[in-house]
DOPAGU-656811 format. One line per 10 residues: number of its first residue (from 1); their letters; for each residue x, y negated, z of N, C-alpha, C, O. Coordinates in Angstrom, 3 decimals. Example, Ala and Ser with C-alpha at 12.3 -4.5 7.8 and 13.67 -1.06 7.14 Angstrom:
2
1 = as = 13.190/5.690/7.800/12.300/4.500/7.800/13.200/3.300/7.800/14.236/3.319/8.465  12.850/2.250/7.080/13.670/1.060/7.140/12.900/-0.030/7.870/13.409/-1.138/8.039;
END
This chain:
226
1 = xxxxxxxxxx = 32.257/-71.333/170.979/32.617/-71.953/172.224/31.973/-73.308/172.262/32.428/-74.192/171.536  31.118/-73.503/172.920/30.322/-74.447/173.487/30.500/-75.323/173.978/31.062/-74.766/174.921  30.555/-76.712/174.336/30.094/-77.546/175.835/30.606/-76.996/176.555/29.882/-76.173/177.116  31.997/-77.027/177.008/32.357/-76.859/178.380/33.852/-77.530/178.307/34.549/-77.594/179.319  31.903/-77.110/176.474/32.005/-75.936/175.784/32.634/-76.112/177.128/31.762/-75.862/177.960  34.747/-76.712/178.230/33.657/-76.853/179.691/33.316/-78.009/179.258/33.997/-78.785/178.588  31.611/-78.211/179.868/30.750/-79.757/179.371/31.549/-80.559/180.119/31.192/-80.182/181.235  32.254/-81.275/180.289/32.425/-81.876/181.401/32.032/-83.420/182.096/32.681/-84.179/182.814  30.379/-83.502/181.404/29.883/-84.494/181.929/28.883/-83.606/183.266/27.690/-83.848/183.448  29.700/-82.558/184.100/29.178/-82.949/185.345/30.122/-83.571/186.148/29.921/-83.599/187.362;
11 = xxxxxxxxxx = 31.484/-84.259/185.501/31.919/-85.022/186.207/32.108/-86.342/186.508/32.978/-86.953/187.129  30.797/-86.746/185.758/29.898/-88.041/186.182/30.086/-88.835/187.759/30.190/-89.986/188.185  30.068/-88.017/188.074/29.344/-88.500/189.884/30.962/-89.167/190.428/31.022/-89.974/191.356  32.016/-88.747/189.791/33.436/-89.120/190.359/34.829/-89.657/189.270/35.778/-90.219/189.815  34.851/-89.431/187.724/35.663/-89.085/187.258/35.088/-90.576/185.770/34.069/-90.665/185.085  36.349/-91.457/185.859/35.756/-92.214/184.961/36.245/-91.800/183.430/35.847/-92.117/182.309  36.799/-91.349/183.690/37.426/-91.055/181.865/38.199/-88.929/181.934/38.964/-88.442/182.767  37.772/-88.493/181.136/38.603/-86.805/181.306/38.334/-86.593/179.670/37.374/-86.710/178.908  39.899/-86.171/179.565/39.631/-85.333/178.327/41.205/-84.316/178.064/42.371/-84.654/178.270  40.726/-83.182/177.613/41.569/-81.716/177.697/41.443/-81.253/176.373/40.412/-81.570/175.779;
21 = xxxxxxxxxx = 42.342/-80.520/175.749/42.526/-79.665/174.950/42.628/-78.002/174.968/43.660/-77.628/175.525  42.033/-77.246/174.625/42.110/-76.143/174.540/42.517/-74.987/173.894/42.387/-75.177/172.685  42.901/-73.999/174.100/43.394/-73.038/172.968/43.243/-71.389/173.519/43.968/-70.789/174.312  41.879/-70.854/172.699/41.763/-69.684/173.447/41.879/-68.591/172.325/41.619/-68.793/171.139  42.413/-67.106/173.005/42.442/-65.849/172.322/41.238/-65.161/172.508/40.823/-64.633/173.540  40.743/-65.221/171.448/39.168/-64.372/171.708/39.496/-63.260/170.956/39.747/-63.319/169.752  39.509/-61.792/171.918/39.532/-60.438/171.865/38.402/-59.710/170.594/38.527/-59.033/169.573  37.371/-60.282/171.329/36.550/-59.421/170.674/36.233/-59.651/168.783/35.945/-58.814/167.927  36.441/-61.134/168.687/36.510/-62.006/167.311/38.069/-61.482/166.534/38.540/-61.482/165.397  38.332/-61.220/167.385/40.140/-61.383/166.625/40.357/-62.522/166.235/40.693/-62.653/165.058;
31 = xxxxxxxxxx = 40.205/-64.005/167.306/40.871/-65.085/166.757/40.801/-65.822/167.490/39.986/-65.622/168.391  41.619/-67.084/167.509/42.049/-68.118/168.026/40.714/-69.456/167.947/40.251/-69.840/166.873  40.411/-69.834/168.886/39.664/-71.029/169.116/40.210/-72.043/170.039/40.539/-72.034/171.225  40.191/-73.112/168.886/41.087/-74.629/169.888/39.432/-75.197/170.107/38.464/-75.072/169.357  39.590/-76.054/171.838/38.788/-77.157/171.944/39.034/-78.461/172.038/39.944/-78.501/172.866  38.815/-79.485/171.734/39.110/-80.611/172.142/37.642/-81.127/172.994/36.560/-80.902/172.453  37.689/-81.769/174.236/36.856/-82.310/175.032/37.370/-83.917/175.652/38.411/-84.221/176.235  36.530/-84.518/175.375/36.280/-85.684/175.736/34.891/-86.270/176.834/33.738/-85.854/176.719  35.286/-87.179/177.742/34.184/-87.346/178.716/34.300/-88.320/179.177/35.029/-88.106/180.146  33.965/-89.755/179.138/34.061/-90.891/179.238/32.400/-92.016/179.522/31.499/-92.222/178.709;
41 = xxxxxxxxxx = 32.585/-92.731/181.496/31.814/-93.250/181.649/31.528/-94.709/181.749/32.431/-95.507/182.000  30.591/-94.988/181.605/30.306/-97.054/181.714/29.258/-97.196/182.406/28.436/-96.353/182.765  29.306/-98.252/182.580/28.458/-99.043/183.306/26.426/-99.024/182.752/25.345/-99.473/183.134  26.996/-98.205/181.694/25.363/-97.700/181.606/24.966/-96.335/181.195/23.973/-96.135/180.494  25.979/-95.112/181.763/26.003/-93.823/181.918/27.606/-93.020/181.233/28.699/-92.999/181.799  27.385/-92.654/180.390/28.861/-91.558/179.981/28.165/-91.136/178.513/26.974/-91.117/178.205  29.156/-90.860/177.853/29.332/-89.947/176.615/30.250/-88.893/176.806/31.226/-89.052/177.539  30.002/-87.689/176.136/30.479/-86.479/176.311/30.390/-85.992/174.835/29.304/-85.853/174.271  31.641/-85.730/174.212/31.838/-85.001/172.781/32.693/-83.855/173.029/33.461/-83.557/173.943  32.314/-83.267/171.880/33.556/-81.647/172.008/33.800/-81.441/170.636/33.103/-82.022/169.804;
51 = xxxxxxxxxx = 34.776/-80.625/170.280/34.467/-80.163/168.552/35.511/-78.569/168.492/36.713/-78.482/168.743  34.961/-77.925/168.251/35.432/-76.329/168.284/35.739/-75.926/166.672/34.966/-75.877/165.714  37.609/-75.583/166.798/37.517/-75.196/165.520/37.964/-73.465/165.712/38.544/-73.175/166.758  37.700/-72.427/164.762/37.761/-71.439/164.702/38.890/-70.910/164.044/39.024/-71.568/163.012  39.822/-69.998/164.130/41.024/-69.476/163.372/40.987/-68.207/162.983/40.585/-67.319/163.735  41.395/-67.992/161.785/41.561/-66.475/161.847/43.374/-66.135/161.003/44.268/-66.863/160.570  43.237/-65.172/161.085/45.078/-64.839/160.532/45.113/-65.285/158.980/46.186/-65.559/158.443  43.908/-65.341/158.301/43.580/-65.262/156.514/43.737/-66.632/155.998/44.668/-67.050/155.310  42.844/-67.190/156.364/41.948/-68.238/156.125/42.508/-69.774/156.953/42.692/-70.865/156.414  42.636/-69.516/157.988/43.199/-70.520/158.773/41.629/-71.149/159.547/40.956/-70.326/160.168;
61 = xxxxxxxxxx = 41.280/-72.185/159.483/40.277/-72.639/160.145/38.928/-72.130/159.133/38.752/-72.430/157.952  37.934/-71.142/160.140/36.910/-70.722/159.630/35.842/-71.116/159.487/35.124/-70.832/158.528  35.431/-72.118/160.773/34.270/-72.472/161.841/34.846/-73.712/162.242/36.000/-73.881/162.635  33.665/-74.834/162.068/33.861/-76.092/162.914/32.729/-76.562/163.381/31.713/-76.726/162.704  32.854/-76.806/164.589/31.433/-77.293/165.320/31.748/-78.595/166.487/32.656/-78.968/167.229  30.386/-78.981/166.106/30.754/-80.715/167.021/29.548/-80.914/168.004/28.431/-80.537/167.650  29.732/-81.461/169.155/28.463/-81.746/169.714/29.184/-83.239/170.311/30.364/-83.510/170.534  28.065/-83.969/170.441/28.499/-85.337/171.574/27.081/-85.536/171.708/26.185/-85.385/170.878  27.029/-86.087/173.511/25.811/-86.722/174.221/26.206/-87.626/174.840/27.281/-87.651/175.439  25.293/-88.615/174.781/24.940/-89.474/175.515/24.140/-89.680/176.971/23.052/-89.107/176.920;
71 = xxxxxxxxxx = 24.288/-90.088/177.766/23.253/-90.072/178.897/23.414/-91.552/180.030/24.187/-91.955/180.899  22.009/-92.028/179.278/21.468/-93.496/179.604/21.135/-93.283/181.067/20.191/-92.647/181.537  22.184/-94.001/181.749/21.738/-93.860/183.079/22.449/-95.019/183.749/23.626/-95.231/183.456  21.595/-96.057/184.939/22.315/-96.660/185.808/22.480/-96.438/187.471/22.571/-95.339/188.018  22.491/-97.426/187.977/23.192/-96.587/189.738/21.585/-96.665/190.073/21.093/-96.012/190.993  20.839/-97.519/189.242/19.566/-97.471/190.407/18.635/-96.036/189.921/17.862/-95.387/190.626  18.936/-95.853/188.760/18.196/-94.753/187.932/18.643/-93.341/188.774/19.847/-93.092/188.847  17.561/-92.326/189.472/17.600/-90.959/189.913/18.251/-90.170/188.955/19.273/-89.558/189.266  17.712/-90.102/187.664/18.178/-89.454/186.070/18.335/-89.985/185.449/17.814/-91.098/185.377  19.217/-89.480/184.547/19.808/-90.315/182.680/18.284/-89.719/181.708/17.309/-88.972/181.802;
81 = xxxxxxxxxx = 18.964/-90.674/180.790/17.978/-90.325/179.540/18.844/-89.468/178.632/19.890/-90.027/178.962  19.164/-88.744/177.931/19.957/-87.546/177.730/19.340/-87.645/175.691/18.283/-87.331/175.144  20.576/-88.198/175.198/20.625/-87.643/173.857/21.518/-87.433/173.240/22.511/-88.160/173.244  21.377/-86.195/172.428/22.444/-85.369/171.969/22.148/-84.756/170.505/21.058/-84.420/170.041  23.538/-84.701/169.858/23.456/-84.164/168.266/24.076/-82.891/168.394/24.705/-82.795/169.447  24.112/-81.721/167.553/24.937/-80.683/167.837/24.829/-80.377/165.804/23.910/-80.700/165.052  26.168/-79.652/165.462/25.808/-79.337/163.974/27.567/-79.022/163.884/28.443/-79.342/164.688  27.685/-78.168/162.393/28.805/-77.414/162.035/28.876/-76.842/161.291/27.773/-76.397/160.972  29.917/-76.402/160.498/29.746/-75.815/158.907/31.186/-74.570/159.424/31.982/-74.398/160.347  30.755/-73.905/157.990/32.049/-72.505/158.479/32.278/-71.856/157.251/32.022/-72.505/156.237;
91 = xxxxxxxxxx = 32.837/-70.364/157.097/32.944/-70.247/156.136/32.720/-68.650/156.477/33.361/-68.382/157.494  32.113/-67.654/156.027/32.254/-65.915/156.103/32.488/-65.392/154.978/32.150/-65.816/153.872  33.295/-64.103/155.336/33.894/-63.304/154.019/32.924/-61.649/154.377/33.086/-60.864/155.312  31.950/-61.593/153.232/31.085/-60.307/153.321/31.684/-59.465/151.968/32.663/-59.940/151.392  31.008/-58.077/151.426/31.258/-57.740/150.749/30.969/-57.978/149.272/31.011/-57.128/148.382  30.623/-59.459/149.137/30.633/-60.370/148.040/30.823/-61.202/147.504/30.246/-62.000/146.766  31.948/-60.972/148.000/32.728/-62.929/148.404/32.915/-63.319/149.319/32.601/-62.558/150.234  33.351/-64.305/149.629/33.420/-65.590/150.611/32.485/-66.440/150.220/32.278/-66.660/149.026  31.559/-67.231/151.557/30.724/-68.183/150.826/30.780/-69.129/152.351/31.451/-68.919/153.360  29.898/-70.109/152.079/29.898/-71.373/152.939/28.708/-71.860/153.646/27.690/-72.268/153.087;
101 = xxxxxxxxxx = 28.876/-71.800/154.730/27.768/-72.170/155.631/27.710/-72.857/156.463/28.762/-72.943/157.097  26.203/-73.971/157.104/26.269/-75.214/157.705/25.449/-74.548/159.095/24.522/-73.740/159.135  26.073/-75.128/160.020/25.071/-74.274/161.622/23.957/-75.687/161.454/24.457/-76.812/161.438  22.796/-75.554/161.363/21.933/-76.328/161.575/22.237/-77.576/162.408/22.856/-77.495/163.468  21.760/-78.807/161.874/22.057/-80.037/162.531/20.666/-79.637/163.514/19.540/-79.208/163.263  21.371/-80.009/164.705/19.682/-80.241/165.841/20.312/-81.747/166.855/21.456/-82.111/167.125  18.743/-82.407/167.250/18.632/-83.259/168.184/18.070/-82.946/169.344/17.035/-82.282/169.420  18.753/-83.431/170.406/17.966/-83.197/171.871/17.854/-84.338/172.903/18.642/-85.017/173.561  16.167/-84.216/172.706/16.057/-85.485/173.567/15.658/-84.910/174.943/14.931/-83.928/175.090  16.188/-85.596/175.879/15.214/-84.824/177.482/16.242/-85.940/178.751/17.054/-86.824/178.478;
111 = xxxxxxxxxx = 15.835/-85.493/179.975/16.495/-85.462/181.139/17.539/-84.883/182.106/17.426/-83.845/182.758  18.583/-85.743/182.083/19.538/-85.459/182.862/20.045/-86.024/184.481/20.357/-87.161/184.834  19.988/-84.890/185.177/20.537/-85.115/186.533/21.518/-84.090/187.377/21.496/-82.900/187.692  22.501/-85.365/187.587/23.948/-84.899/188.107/24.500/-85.317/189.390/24.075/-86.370/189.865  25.451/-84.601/190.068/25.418/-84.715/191.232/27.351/-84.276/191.420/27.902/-83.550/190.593  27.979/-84.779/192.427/28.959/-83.968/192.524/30.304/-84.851/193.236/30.231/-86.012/193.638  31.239/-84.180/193.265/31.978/-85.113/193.981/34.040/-84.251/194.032/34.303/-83.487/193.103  34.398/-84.335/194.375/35.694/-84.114/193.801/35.930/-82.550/193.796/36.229/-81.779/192.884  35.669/-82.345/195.255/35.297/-80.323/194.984/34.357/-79.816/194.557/34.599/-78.611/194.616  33.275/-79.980/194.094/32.017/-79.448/193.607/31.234/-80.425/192.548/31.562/-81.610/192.498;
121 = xxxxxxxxxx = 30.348/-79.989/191.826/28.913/-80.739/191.105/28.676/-80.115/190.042/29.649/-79.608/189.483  27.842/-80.014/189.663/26.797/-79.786/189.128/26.015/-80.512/187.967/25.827/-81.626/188.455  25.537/-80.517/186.900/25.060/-81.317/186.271/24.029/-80.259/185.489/24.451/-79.143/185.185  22.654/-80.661/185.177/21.710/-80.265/184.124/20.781/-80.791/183.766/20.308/-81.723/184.417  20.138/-80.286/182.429/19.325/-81.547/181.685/18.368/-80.523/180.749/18.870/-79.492/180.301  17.098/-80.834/180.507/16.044/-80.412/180.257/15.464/-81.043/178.635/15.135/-82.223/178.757  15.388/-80.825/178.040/14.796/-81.290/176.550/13.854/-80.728/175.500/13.371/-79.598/175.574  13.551/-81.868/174.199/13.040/-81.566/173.388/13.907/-81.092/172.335/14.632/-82.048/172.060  14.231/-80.018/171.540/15.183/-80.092/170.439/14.828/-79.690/169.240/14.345/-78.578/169.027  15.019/-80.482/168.442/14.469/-80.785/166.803/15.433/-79.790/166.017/16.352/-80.455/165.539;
131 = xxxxxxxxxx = 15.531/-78.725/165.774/16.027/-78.280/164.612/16.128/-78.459/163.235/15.043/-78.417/162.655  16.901/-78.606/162.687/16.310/-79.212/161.088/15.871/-77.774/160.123/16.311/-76.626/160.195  14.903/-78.329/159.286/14.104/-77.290/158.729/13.435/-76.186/159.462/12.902/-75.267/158.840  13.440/-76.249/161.076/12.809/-75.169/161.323/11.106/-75.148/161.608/10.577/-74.171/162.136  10.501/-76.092/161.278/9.337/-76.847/161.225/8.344/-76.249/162.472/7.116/-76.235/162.386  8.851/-75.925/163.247/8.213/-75.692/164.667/9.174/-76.700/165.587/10.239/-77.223/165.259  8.467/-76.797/166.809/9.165/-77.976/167.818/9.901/-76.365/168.842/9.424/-75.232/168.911  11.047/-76.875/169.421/11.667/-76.210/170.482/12.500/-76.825/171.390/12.819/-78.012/171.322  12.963/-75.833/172.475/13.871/-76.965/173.725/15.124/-76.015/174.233/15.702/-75.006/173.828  15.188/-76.692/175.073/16.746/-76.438/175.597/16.834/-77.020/176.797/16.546/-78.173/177.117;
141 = xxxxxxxxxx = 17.482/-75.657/177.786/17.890/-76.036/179.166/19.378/-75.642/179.443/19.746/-74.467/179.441  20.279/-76.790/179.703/21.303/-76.257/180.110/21.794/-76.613/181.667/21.099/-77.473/182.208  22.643/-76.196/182.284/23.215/-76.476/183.376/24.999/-76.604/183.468/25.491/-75.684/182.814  25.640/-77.145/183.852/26.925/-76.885/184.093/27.626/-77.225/185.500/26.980/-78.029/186.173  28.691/-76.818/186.009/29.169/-76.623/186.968/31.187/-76.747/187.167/32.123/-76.647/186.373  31.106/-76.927/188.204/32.984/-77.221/188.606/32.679/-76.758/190.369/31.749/-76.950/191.152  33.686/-76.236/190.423/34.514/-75.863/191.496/35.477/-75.990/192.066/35.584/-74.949/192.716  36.613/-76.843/192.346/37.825/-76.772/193.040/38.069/-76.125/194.111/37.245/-76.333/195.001  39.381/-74.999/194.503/39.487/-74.652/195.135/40.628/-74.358/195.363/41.453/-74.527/194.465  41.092/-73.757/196.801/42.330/-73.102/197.186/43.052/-74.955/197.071/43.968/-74.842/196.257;
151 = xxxxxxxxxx = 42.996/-76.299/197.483/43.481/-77.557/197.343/43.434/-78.287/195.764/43.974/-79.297/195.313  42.664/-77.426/195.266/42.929/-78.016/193.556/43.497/-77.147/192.790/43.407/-77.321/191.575  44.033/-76.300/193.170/44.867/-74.929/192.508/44.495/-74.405/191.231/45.074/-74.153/190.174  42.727/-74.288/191.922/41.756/-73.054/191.156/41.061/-74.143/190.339/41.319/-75.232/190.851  40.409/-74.243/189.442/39.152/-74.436/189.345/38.031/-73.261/188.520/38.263/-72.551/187.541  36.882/-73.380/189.269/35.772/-72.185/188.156/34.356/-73.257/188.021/33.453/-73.778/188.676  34.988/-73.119/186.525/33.054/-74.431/185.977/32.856/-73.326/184.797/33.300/-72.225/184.472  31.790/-74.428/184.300/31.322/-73.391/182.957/29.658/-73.727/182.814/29.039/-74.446/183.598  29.090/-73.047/181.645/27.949/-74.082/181.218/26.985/-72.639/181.674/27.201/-71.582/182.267  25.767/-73.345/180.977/24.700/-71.978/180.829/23.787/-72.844/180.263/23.597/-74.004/180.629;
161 = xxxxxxxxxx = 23.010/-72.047/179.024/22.118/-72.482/178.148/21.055/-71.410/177.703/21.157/-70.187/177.808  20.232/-71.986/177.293/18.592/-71.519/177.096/17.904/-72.324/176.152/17.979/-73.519/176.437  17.343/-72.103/175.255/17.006/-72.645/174.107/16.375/-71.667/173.357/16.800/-70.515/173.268  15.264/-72.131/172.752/14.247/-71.508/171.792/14.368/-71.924/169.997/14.518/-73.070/169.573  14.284/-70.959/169.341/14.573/-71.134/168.225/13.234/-70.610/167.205/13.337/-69.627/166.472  12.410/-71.162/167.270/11.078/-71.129/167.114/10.982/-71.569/165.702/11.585/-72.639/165.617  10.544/-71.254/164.680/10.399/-71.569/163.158/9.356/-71.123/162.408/8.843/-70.004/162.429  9.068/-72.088/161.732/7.899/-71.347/160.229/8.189/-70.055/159.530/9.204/-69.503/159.954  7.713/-69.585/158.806/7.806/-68.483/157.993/8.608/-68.390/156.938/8.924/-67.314/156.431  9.200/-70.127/156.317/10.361/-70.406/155.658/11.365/-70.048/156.077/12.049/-69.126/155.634;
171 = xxxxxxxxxx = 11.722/-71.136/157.530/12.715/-71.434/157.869/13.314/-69.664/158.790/14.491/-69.461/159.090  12.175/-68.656/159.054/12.831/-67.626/159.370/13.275/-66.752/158.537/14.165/-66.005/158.942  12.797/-66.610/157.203/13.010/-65.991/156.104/14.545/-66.387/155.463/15.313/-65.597/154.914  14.804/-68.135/155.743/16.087/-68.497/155.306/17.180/-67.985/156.383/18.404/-68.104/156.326  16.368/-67.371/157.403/17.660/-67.332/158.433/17.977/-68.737/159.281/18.973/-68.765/160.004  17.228/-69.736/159.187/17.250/-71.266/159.472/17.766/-70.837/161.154/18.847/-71.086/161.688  16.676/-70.182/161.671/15.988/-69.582/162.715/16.160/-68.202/163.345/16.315/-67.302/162.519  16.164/-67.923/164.340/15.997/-66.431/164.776/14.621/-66.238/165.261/14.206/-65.089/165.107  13.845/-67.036/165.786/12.449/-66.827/166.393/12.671/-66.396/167.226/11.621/-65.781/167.412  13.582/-66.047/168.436/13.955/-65.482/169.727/14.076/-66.574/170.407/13.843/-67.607/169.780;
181 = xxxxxxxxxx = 14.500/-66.713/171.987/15.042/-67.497/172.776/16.268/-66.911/172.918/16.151/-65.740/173.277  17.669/-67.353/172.744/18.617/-67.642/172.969/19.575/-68.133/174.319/19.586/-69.265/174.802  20.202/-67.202/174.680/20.961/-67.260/176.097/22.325/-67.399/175.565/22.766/-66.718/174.640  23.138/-68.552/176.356/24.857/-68.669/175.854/25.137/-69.183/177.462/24.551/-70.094/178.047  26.194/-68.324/177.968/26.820/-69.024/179.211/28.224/-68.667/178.866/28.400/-67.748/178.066  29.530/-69.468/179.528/30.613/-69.568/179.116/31.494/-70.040/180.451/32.080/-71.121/180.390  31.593/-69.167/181.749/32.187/-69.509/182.856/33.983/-69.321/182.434/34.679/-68.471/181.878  34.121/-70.269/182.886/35.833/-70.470/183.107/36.623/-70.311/184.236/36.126/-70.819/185.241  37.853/-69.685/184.413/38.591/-69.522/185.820/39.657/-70.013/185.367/40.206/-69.415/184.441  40.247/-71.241/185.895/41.704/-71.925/185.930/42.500/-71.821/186.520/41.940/-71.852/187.616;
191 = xxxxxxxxxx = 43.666/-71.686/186.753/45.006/-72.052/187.560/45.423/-73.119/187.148/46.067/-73.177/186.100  45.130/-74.243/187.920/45.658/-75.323/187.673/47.730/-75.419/187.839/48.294/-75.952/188.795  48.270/-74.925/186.949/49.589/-74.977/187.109/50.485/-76.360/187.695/50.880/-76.519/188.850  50.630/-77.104/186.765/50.548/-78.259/187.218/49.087/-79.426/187.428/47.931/-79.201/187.787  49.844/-80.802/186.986/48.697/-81.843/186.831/47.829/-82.066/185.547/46.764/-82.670/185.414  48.886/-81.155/184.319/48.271/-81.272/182.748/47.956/-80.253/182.387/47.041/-80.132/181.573  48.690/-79.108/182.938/48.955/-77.423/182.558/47.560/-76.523/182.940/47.312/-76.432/184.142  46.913/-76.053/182.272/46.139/-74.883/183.188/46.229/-73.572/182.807/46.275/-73.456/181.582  46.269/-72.605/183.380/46.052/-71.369/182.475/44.827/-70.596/183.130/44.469/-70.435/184.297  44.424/-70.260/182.127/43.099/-69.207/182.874/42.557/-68.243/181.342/43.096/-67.752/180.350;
201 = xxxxxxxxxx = 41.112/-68.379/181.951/40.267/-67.117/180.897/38.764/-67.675/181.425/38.400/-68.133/182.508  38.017/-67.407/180.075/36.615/-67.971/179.374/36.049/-66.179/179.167/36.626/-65.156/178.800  35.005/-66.412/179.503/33.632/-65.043/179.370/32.755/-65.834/178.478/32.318/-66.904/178.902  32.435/-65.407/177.233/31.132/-65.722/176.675/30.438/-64.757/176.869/30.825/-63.598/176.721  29.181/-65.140/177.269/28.166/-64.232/177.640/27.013/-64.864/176.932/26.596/-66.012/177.086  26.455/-63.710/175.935/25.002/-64.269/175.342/24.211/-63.688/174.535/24.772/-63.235/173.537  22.869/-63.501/174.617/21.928/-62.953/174.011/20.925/-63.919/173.039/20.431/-65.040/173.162  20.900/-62.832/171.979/20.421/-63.187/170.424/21.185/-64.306/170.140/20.515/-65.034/169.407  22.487/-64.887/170.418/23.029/-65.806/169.951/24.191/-65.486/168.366/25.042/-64.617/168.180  23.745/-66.539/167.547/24.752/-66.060/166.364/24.661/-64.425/165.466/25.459/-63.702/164.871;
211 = xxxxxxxxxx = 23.411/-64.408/165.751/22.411/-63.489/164.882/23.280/-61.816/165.576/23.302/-60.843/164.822  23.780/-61.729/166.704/24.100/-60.542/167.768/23.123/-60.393/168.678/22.127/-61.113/168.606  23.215/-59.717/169.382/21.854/-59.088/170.762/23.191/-58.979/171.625/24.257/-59.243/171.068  23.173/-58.605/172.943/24.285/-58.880/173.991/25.255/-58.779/173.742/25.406/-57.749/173.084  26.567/-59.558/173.963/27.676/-59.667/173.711/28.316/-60.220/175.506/27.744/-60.754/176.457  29.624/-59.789/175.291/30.424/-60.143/176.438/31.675/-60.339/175.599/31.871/-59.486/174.733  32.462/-61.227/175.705/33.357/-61.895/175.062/34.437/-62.451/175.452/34.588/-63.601/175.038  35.674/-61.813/176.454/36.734/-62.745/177.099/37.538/-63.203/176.216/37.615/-62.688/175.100  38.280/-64.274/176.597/39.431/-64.932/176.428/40.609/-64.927/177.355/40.605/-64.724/178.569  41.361/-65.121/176.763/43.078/-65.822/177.787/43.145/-67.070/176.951/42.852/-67.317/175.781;
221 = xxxxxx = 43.734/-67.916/178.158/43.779/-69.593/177.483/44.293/-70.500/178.065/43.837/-70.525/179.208  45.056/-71.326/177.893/45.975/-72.775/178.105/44.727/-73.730/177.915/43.831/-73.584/177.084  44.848/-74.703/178.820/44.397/-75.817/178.790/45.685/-77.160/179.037/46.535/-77.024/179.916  45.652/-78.309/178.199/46.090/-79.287/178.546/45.403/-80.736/179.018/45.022/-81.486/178.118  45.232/-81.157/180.447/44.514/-82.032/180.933/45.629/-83.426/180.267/46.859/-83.457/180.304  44.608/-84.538/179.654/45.302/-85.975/179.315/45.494/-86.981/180.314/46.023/-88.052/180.017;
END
């Protein structure tokens, strides 16, 4: 679970400070994923962090993953300058153990432009992204989105990503890499219950992501707005 996991720096254009907690049942995993999201702006653009931890019935937390961006932007500036870290460690149980694993640290440098306003916006950003050890250069396009509707009732946002995972002959041999391009989108439908309360459901949708070929992936899930 990603930037939206919901990203919620497309709510730049209206919203000076947002941050929510999450807690979803993922069907197809057999397990529980909490989010925490944070989204906070100044006077010389916004930062946006998330950190996704993974559950299972055994083990307890399996999977931890972090992303936070930055995006250098002022009122006179059309676009931000857009930089971002993403990286995470976990743990899998195969038929030889349990052993321990780090999701590649990557950097992304590129352009961001956002737009939006209390019922709608939009936000996406275009980059360079540095994988570590994968000794080829690659990028990343994402987009994200919000909706309010029915007076605030509803909301439907959610991300979409594209990214190339391009590597040497090492770094694909270690598995560093898939050498594919990579599709992850993650639309959300809310009932805003109350002012803190939400309940809804998350679709992961994504190809060659996390060493699978198409996957469709719902959730049921509580959100708490701060």
């Amino acid at each position: 679970m990603k930037k939206l996991l919901v990203i919620f720096a497309v709510l730049a254009s209206f919203a000076v400070n947002a941050q929510n907690f999450q807690l979803h049942r993922d069907f197809d995993r057999d397990q529980f994923t909490s989010t925490f999201e944070m989204f906070k702006m100044d006077k010389w653009g916004n930062t946006f962090t998330f950190v996704d931890f993974d559950y299972d019935a055994e083990n307890g937390i399996n999977q931890g993953y972090f992303e936070i961006a930055r995006v250098l932007k002022t009122e006179k500036m059309p676009i931000g300058i857009h930089v971002e870290y993403n990286g995470g460690v976990g743990n899998a149980e195969t038929d030889f153990g349990d052993f321990g694993y780090t999701i590649n640290n990557a950097w992304i440098f590129g352009l961001n432009y956002a737009k939006g306003g209390a019922k709608s916006g939009f936000s996406t950003y275009a980059g360079y992204k540095a994988i570590k050890d994968a000794g080829e250069a690659n990028f990343q396009i994402t987009g994200t989105w919000y909706v309010n509707f029915f007076d605030g009732k509803m909301t439907f946002s959610g991300f979409a990503d594209l990214w190339s995972e391009n590597g040497d002959d090492e770094a694909i041999a270690a598995g560093s890499v898939s050498d594919e391009l990579v599709f992850l989108t993650e639309p959300q439908i809310w009932y805003n219950a109350t002012e803190n309360l939400s309940i809804g459901s998350e679709v992961e949708i994504s190809n060659n992501f996390a060493g699978d070929d198409f996957k469709i992936r719902p959730t049921l899930a509580l959100k708490w707005n701060f």
